[in-house]
Every structure is written in structure tokens, then in C-alpha cells.
N, C-alpha and C positions, 0 to 999 in steps of 0.2 A: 453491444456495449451497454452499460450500466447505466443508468440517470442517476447521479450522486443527489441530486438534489431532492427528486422524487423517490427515491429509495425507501422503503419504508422495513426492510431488514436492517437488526441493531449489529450483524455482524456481517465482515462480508470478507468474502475468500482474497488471498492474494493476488494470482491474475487478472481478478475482476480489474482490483485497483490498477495494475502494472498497465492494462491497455488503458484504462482512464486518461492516465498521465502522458501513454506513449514511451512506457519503458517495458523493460524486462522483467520478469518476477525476479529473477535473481538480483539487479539493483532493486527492488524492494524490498528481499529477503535480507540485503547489505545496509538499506538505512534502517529497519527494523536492532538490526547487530549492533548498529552504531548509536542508538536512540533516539534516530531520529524519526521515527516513526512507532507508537505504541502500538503493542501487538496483545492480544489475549491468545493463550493456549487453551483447545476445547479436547476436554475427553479425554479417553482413555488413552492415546497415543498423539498426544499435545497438538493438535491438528494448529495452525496460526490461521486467526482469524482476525482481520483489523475491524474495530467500534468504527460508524457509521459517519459518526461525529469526527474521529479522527482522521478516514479516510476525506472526510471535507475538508479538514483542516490542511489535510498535507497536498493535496489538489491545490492551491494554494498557495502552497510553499514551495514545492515539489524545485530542486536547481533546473533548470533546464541551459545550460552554459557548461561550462568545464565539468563541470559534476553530473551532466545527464546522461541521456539515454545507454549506458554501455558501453562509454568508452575506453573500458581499462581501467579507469583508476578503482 
């Protein structure tokens, strides 16, 4: 797993994030959709990549109650 805090890459892939927090890529791929989560597209086939800064930010934020890990909603 990733050290967000020592991280010194300005971008970083989506699973990295999802095990950070303890969820799924797919619930990060779903707060990304929703906005709650900034994402950049890289290259030639929009690769998503979340800013360094953001994934701190949403470390953070991240629900972890009725809105976490996978449940459905």
C-alpha cells in the first residue's frame, strides 16, 4: 500500500487510492462520476489518474458509514 502522505508522485492510479481508503476501485470510479472525487484523464486513451493532493484530500473525506466500502448503493 501507498504512503499518501510521503508520496512524492503528482498522480496516482485508482486502485492505489481504493486500498488506501479500504474500498473498491469501482466505488472510486462511482465518486469520481459523482464529483466527488477529481480525477484527470492521461493520454491517448483517457487513462484516470487522481492529483496527489486530491487523493489526500478525499482520504479524509472518504463516507465510510452507509456510503462505504461496496454496499450497493
Amino acid at each position: 500500500m501507498i504512503d499518501l502522505a510521503r508520496e512524492t508522485r503528482r498522480l496516482i492510479k485508482v486502485p492505489e487510492l481504493a486500498e488506501c481508503c479500504g474500498l473498491t476501485p469501482k466505488t472510486v470510479y462511482r465518486h469520481i462520476q459523482k464529483g466527488a472525487l477529481k480525477a484527470v484523464y492521461v493520454g491517448p486513451f483517457n487513462v484516470v489518474r487522481i492529483p496527489i493532493e486530491e487523493a489526500r484530500r478525499y482520504v479524509h473525506n472518504v463516507p465510510h458509514n452507509g456510503d462505504g466500502p461496496d454496499n450497493g448503493h
